[in-house]
Gaussian input, Z-matrix of N, CA and C with variables (Angstrom, degrees):
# hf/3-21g

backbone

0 1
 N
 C     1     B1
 C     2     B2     1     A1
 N     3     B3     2     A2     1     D1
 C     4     B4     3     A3     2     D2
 C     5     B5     4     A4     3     D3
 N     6     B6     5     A5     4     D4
 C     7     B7     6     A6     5     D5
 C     8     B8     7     A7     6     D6
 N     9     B9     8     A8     7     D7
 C    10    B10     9     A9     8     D8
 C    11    B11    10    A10     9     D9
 N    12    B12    11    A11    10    D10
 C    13    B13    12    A12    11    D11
 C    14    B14    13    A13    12    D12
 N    15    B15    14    A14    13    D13
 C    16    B16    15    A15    14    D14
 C    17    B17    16    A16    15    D15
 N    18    B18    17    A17    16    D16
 C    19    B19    18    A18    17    D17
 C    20    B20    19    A19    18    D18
 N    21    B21    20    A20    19    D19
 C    22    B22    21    A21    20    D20
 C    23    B23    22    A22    21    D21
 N    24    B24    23    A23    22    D22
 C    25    B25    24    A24    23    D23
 C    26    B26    25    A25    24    D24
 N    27    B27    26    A26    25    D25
 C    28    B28    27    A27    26    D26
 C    29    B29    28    A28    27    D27
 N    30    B30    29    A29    28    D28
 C    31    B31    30    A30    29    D29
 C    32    B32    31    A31    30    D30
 N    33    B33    32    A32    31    D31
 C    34    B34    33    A33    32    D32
 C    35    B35    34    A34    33    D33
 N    36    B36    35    A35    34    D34
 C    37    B37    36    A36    35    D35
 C    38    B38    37    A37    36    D36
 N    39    B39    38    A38    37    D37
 C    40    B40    39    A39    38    D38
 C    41    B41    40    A40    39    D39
 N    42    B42    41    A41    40    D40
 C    43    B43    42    A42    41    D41
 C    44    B44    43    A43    42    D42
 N    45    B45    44    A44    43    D43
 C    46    B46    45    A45    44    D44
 C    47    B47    46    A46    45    D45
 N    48    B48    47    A47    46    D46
 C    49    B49    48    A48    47    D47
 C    50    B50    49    A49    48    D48
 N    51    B51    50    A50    49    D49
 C    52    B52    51    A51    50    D50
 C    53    B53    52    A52    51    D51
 N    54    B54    53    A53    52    D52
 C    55    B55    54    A54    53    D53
 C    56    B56    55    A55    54    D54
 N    57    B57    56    A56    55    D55
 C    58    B58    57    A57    56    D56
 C    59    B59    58    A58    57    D57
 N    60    B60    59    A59    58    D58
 C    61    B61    60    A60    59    D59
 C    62    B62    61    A61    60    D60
 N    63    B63    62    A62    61    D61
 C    64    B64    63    A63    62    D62
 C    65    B65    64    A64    63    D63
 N    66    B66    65    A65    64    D64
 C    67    B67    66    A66    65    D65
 C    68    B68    67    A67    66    D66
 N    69    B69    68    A68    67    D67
 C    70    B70    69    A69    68    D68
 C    71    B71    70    A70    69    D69
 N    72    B72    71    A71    70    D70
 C    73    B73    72    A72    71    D71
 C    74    B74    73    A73    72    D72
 N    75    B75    74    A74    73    D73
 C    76    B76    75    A75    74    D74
 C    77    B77    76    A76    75    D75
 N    78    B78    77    A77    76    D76
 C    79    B79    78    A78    77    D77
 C    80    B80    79    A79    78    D78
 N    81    B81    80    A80    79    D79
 C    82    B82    81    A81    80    D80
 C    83    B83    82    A82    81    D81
 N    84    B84    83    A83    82    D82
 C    85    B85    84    A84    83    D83
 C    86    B86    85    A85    84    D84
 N    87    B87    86    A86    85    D85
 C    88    B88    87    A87    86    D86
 C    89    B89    88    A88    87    D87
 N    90    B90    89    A89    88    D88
 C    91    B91    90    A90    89    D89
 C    92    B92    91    A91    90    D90
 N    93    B93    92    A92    91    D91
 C    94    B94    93    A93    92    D92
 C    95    B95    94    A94    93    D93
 N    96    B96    95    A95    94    D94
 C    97    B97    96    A96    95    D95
 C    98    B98    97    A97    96    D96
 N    99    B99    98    A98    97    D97
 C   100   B100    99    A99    98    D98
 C   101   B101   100   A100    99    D99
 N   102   B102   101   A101   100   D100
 C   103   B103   102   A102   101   D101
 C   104   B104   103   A103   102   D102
 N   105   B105   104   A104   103   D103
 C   106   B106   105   A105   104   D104
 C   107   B107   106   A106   105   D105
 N   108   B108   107   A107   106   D106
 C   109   B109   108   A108   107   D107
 C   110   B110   109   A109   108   D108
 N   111   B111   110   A110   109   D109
 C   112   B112   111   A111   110   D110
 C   113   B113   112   A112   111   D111
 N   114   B114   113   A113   112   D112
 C   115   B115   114   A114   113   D113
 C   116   B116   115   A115   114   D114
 N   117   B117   116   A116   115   D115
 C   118   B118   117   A117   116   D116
 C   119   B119   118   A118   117   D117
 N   120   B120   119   A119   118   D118
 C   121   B121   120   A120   119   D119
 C   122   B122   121   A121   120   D120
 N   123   B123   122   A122   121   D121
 C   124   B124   123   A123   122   D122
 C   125   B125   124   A124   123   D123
 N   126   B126   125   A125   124   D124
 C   127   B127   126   A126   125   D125
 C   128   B128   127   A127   126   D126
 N   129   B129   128   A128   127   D127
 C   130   B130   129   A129   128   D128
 C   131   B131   130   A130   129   D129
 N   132   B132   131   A131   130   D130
 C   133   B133   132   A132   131   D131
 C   134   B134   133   A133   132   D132
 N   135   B135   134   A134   133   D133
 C   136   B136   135   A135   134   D134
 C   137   B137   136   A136   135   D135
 N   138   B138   137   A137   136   D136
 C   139   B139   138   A138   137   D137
 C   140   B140   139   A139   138   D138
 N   141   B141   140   A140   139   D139
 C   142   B142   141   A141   140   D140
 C   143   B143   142   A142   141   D141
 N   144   B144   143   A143   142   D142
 C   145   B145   144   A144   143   D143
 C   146   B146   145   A145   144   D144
 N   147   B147   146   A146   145   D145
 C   148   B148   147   A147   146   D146
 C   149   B149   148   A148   147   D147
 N   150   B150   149   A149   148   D148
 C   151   B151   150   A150   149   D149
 C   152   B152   151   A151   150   D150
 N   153   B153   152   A152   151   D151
 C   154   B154   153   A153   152   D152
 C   155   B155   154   A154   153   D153
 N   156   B156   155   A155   154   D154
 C   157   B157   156   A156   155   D155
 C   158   B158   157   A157   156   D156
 N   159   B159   158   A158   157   D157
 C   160   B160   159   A159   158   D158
 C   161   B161   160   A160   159   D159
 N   162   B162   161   A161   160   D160
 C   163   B163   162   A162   161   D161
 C   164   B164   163   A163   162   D162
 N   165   B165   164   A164   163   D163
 C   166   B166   165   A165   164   D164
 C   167   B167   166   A166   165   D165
 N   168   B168   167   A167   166   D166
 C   169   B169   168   A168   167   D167
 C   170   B170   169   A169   168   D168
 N   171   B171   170   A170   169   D169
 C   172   B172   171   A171   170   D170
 C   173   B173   172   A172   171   D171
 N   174   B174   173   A173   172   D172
 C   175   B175   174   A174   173   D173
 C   176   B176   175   A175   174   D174
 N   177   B177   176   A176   175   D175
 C   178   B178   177   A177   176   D176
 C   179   B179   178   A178   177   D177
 N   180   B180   179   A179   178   D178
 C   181   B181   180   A180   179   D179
 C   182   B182   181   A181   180   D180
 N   183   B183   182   A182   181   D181
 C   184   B184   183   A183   182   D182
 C   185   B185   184   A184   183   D183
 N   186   B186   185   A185   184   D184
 C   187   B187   186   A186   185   D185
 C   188   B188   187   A187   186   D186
 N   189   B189   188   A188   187   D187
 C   190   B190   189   A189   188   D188
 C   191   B191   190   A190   189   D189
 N   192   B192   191   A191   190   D190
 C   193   B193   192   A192   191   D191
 C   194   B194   193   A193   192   D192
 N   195   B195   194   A194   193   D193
 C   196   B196   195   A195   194   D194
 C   197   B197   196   A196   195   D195
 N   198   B198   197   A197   196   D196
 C   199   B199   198   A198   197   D197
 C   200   B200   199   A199   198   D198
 N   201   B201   200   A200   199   D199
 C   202   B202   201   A201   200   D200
 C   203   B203   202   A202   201   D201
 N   204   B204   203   A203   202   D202
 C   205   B205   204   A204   203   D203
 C   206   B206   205   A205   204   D204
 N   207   B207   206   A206   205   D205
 C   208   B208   207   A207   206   D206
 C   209   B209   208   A208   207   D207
 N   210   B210   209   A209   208   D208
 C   211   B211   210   A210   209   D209
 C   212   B212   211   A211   210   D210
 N   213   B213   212   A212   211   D211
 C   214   B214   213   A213   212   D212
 C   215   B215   214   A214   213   D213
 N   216   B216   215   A215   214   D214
 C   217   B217   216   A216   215   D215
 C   218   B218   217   A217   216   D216
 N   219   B219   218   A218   217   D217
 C   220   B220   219   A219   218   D218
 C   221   B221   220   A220   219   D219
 N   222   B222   221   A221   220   D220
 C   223   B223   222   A222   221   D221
 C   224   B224   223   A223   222   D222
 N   225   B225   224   A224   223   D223
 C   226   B226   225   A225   224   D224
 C   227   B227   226   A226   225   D225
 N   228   B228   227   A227   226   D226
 C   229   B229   228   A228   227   D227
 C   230   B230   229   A229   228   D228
 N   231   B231   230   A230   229   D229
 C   232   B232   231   A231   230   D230
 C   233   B233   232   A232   231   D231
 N   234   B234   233   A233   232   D232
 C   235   B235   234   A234   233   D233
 C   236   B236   235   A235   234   D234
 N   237   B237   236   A236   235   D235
 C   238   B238   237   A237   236   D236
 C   239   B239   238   A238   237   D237
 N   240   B240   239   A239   238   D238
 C   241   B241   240   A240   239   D239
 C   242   B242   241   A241   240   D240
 N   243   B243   242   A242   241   D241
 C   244   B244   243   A243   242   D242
 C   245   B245   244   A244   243   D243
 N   246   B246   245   A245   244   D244
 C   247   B247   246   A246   245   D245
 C   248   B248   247   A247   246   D246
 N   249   B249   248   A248   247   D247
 C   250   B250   249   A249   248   D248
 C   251   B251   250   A250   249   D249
 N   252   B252   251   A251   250   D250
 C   253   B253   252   A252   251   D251
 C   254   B254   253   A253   252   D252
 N   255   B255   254   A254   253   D253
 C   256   B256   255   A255   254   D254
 C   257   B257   256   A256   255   D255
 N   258   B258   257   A257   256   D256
 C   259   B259   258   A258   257   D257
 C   260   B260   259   A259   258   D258
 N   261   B261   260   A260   259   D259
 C   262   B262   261   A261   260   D260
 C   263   B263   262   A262   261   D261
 N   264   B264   263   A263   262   D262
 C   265   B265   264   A264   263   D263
 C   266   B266   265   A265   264   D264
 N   267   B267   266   A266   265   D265
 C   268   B268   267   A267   266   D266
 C   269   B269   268   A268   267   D267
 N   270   B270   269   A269   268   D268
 C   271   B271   270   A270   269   D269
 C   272   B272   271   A271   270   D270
 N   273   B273   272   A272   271   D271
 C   274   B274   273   A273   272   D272
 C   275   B275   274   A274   273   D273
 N   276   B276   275   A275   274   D274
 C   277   B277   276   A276   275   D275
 C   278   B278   277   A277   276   D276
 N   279   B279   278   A278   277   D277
 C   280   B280   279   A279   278   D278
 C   281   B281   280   A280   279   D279
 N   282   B282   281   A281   280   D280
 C   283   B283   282   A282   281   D281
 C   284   B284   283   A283   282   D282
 N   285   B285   284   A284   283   D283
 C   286   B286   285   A285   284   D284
 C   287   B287   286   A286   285   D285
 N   288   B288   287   A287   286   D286
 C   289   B289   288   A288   287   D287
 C   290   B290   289   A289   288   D288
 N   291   B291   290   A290   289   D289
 C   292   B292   291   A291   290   D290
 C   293   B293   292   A292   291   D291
 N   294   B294   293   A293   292   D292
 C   295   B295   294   A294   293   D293
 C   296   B296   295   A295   294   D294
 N   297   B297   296   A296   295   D295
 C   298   B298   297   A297   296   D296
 C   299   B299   298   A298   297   D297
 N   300   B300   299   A299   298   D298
 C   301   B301   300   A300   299   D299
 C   302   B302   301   A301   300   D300
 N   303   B303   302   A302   301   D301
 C   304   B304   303   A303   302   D302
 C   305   B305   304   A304   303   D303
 N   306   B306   305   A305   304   D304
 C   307   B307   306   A306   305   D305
 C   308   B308   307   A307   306   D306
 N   309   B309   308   A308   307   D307
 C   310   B310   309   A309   308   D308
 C   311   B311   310   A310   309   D309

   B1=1.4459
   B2=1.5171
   B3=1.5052
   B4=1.6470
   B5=1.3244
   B6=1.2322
   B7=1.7878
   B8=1.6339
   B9=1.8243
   B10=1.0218
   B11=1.7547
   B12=1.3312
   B13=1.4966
   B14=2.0656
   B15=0.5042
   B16=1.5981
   B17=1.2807
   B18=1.7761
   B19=0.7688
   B20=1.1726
   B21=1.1278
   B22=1.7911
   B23=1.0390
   B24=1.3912
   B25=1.1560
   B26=2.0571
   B27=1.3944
   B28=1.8419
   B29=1.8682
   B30=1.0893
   B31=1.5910
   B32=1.4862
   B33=1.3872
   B34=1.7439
   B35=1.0977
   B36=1.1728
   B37=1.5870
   B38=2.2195
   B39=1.6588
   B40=1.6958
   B41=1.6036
   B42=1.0675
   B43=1.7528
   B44=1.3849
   B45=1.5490
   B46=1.3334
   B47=1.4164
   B48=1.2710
   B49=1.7696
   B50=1.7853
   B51=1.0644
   B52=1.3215
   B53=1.6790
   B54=1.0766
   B55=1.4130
   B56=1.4723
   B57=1.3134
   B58=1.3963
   B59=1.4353
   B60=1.6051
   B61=1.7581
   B62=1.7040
   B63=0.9572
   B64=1.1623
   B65=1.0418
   B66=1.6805
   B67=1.1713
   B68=2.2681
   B69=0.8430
   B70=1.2441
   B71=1.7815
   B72=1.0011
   B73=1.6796
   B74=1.6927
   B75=1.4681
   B76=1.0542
   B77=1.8414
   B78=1.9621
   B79=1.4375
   B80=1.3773
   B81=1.8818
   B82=1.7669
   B83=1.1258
   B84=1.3444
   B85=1.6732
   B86=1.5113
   B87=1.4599
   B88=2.0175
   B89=1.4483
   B90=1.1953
   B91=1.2110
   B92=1.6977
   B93=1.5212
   B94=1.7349
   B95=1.9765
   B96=1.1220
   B97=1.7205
   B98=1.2352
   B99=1.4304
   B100=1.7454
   B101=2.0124
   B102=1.0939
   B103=1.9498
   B104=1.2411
   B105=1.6434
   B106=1.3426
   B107=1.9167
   B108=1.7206
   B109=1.1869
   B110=1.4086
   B111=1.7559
   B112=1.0489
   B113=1.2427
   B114=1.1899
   B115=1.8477
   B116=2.2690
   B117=0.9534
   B118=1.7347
   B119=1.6241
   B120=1.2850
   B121=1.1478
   B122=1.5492
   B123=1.7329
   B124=1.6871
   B125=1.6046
   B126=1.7348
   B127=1.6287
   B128=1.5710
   B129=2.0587
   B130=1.4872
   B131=1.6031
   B132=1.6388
   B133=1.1850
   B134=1.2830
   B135=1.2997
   B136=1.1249
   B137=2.0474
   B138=1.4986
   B139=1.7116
   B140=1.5164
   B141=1.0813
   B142=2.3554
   B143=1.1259
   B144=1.0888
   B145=1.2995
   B146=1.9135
   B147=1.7797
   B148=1.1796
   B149=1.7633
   B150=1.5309
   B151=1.3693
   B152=1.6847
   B153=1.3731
   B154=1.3898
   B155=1.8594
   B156=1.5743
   B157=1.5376
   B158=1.9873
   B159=1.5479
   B160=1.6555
   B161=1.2222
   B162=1.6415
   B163=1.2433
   B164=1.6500
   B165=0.9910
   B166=1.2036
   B167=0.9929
   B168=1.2449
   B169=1.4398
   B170=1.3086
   B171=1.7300
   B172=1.4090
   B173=1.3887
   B174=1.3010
   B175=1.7130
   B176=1.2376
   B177=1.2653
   B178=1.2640
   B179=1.8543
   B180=1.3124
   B181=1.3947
   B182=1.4162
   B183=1.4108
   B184=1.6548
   B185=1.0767
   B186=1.1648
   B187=1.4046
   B188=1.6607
   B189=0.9954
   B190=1.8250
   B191=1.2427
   B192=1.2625
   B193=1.4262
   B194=1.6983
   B195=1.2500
   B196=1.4607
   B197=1.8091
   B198=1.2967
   B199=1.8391
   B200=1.5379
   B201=1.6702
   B202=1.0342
   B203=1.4749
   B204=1.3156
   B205=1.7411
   B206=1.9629
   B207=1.2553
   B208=1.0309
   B209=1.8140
   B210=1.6149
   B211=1.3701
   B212=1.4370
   B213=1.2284
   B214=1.3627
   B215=1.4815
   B216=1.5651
   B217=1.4954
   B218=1.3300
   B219=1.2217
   B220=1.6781
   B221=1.7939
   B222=1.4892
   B223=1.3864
   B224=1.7274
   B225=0.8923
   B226=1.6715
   B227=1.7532
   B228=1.2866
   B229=1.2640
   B230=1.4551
   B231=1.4349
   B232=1.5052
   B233=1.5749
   B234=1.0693
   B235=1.6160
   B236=2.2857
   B237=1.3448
   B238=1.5105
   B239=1.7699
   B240=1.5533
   B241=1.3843
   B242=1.3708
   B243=2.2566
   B244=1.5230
   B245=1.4094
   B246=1.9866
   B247=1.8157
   B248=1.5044
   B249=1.3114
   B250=1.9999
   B251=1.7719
   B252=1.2243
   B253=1.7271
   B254=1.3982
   B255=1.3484
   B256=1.7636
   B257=1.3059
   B258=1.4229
   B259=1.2380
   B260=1.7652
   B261=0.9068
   B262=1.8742
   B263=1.6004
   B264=1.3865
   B265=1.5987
   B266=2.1132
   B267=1.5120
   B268=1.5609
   B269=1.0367
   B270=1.4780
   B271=1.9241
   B272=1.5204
   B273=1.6143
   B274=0.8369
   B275=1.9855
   B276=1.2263
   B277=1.6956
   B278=1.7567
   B279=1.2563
   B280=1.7498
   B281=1.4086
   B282=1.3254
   B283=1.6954
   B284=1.2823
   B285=1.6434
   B286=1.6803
   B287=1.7336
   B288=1.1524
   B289=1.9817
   B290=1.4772
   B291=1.5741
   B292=1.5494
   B293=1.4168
   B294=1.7547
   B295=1.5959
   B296=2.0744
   B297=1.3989
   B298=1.4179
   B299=1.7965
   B300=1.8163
   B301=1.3541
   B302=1.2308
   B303=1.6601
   B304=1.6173
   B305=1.6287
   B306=1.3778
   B307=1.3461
   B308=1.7689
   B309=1.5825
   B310=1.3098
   B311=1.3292
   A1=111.73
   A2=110.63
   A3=92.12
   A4=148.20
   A5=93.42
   A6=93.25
   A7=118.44
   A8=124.01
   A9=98.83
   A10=164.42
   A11=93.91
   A12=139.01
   A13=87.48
   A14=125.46
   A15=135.85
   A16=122.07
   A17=127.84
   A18=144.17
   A19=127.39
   A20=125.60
   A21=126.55
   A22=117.42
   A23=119.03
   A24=122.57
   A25=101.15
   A26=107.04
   A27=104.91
   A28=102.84
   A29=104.46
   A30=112.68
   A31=110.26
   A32=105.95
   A33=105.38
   A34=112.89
   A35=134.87
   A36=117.42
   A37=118.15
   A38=84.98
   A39=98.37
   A40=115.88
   A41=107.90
   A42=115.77
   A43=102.77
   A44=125.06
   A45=138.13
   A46=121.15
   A47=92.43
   A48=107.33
   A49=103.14
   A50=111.79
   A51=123.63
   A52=113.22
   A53=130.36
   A54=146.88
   A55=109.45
   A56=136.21
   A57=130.84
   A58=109.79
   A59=101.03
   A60=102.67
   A61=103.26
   A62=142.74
   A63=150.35
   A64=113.00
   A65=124.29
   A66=145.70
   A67=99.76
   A68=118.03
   A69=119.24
   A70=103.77
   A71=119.39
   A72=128.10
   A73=78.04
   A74=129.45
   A75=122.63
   A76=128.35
   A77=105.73
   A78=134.19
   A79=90.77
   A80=79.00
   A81=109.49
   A82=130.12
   A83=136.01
   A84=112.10
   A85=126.90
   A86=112.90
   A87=114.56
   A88=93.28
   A89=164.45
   A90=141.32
   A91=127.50
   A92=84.22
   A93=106.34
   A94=92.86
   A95=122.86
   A96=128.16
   A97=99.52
   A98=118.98
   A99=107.00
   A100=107.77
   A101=111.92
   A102=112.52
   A103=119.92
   A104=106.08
   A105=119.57
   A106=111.35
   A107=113.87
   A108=116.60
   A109=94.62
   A110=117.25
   A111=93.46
   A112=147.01
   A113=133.04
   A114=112.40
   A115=86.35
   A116=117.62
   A117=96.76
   A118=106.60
   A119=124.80
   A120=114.71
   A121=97.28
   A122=122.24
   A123=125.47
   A124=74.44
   A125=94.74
   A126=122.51
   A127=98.84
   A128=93.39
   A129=84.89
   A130=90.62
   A131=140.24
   A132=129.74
   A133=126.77
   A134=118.60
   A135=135.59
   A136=127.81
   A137=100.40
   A138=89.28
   A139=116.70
   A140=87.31
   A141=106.83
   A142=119.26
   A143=142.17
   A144=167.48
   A145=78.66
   A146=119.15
   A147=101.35
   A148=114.21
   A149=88.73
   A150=105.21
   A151=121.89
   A152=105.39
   A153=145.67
   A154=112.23
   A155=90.38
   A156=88.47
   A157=103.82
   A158=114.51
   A159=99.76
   A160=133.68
   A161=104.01
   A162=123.24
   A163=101.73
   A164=149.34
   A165=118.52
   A166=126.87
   A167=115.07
   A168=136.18
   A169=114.91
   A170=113.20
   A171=115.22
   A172=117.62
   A173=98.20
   A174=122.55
   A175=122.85
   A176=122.59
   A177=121.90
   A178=106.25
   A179=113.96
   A180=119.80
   A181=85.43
   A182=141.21
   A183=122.38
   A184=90.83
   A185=120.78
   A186=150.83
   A187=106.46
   A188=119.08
   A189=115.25
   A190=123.09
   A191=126.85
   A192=137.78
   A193=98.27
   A194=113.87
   A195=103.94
   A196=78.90
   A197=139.59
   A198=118.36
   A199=86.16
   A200=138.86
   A201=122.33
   A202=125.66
   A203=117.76
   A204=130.71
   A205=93.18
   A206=121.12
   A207=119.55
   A208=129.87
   A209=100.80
   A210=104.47
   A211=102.25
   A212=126.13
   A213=117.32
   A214=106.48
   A215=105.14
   A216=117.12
   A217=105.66
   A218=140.64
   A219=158.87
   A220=95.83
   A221=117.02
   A222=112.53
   A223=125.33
   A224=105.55
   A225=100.07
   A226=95.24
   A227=124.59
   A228=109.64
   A229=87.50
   A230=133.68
   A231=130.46
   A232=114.10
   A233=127.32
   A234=153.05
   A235=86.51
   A236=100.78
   A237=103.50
   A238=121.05
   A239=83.02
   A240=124.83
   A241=105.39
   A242=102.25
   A243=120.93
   A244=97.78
   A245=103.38
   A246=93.14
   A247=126.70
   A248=100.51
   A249=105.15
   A250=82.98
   A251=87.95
   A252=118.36
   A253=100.35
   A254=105.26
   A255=114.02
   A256=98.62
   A257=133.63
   A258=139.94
   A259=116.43
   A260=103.85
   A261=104.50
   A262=95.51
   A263=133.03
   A264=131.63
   A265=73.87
   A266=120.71
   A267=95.83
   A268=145.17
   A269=99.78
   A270=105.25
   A271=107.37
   A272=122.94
   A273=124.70
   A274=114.29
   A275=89.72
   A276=111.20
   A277=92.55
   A278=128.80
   A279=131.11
   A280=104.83
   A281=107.10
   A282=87.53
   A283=136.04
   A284=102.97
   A285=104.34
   A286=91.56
   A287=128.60
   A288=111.66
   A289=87.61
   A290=118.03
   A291=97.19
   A292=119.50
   A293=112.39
   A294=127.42
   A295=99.88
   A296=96.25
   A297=94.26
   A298=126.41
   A299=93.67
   A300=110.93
   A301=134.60
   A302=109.37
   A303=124.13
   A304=105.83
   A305=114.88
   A306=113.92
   A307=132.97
   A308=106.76
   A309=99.14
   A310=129.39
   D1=-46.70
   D2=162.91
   D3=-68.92
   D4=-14.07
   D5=162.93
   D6=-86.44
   D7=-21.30
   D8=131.82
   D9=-26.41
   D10=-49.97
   D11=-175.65
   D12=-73.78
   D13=-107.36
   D14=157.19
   D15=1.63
   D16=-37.74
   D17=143.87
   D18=-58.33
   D19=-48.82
   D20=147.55
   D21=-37.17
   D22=-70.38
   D23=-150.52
   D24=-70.69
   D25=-16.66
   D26=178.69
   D27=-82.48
   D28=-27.08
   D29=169.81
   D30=-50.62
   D31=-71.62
   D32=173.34
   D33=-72.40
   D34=-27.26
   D35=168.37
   D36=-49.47
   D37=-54.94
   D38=169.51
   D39=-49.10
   D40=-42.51
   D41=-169.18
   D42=-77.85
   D43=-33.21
   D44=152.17
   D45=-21.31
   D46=-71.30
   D47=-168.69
   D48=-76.10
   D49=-47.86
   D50=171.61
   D51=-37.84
   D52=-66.85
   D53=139.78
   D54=-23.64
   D55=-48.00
   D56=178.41
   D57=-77.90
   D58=-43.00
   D59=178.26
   D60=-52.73
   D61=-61.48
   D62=-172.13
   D63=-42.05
   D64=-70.67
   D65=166.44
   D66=-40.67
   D67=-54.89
   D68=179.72
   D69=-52.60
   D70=-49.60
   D71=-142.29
   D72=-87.51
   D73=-58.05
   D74=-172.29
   D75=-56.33
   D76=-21.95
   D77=149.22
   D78=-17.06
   D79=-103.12
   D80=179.31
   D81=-44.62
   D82=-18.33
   D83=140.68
   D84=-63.14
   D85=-60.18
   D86=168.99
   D87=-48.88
   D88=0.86
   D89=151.96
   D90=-74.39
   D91=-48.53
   D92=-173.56
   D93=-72.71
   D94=-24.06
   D95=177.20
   D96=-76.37
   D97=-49.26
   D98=-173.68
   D99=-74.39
   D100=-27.91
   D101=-174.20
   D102=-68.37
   D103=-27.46
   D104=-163.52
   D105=-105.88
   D106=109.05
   D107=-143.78
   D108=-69.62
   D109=167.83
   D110=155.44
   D111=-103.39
   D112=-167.83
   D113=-134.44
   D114=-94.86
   D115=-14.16
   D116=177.86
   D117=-99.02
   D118=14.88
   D119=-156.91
   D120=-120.64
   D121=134.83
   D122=-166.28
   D123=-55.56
   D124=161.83
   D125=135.42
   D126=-54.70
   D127=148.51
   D128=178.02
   D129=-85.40
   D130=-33.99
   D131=-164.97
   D132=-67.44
   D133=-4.59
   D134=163.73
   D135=-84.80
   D136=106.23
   D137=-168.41
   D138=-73.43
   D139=145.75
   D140=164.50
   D141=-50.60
   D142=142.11
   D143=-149.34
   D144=-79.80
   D145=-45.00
   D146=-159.71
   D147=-112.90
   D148=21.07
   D149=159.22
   D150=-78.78
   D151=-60.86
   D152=144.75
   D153=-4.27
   D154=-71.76
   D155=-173.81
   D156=-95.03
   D157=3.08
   D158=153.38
   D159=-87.01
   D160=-7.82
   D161=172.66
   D162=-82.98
   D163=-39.83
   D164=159.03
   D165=-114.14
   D166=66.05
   D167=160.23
   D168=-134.98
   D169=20.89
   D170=157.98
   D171=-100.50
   D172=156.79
   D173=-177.03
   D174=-66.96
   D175=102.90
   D176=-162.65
   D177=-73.93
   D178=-15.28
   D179=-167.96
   D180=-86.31
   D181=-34.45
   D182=-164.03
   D183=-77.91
   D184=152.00
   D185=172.62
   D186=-91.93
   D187=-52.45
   D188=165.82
   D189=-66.54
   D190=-26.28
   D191=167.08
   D192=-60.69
   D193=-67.82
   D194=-151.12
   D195=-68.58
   D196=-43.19
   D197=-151.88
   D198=-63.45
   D199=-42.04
   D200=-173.59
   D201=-54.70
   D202=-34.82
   D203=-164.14
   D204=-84.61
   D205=-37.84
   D206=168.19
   D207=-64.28
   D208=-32.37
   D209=170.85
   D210=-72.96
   D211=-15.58
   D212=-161.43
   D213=-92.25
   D214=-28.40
   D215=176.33
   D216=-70.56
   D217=-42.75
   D218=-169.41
   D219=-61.00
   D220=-72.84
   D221=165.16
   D222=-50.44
   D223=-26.10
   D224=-177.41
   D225=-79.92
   D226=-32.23
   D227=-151.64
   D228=-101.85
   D229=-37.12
   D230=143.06
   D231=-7.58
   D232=-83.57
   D233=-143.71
   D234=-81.11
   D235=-52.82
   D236=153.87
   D237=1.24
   D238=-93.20
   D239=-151.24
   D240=-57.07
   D241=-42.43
   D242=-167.68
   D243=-52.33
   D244=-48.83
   D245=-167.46
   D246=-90.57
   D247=29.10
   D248=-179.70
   D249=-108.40
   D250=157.27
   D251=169.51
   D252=-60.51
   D253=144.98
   D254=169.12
   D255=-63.81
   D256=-69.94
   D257=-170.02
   D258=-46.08
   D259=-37.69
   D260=177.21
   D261=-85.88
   D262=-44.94
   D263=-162.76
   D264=-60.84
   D265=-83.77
   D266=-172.61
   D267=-23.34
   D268=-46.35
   D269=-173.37
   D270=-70.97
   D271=-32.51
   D272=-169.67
   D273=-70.55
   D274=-45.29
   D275=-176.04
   D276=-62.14
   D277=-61.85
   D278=171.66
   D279=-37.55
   D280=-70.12
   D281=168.86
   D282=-24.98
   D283=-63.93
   D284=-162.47
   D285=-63.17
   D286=-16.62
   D287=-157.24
   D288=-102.01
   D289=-23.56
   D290=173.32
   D291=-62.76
   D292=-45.94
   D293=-176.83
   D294=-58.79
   D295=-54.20
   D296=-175.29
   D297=-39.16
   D298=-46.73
   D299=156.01
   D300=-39.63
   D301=-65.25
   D302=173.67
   D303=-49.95
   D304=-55.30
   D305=-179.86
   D306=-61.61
   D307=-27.76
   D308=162.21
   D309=-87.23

């Protein structure tokens, strides 16, 4: 009877994982669907032709103009950062302070 018993119990264990594999794979597609932009739509990290030309067509004498063009730079490079890997945003950032280093 216990290897009956045992035998069951590896049945639902199998049907278990089986059920999670699925549930997993189905994750990882709605994931890989939400990362991947879609194909007619700009990059957002990439600026507009009419981003581009309001950026220099601000006033360097206003003082609210430039804190504005700068908040705007702060969020873009914000929103940046969110979608790079931690691991490359490091290696990359180590770089620049190693080169920065070598160079001074």
């Amino acid at each position: 009877m216990i290897d009956k018993e045992l035998q069951k119990e590896l049945e639902s264990l199998r049907s278990e994982v089986a059920a999670l594999s699925k549930a997993r794979a189905a994750e990882q597609r709605a994931e890989k669907k939400v990362a991947e932009p879609a194909p007619n739509t700009p990059d957002a990290s990439q600026p507009t032709a009419a981003a581009i030309t309001q950026a220099a067509a601000i006033d360097i004498d206003d003082p609210d103009a430039v804190q504005t063009q700068i908040d705007k730079l702060l969020e873009q490079l914000e929103t940046e950062i969110r979608d790079l890997p931690t691991i490359t945003t490091l290696a990359v950032f180590s770089l620049g302070v190693l080169f920065g280093r070598l160079l001074r």
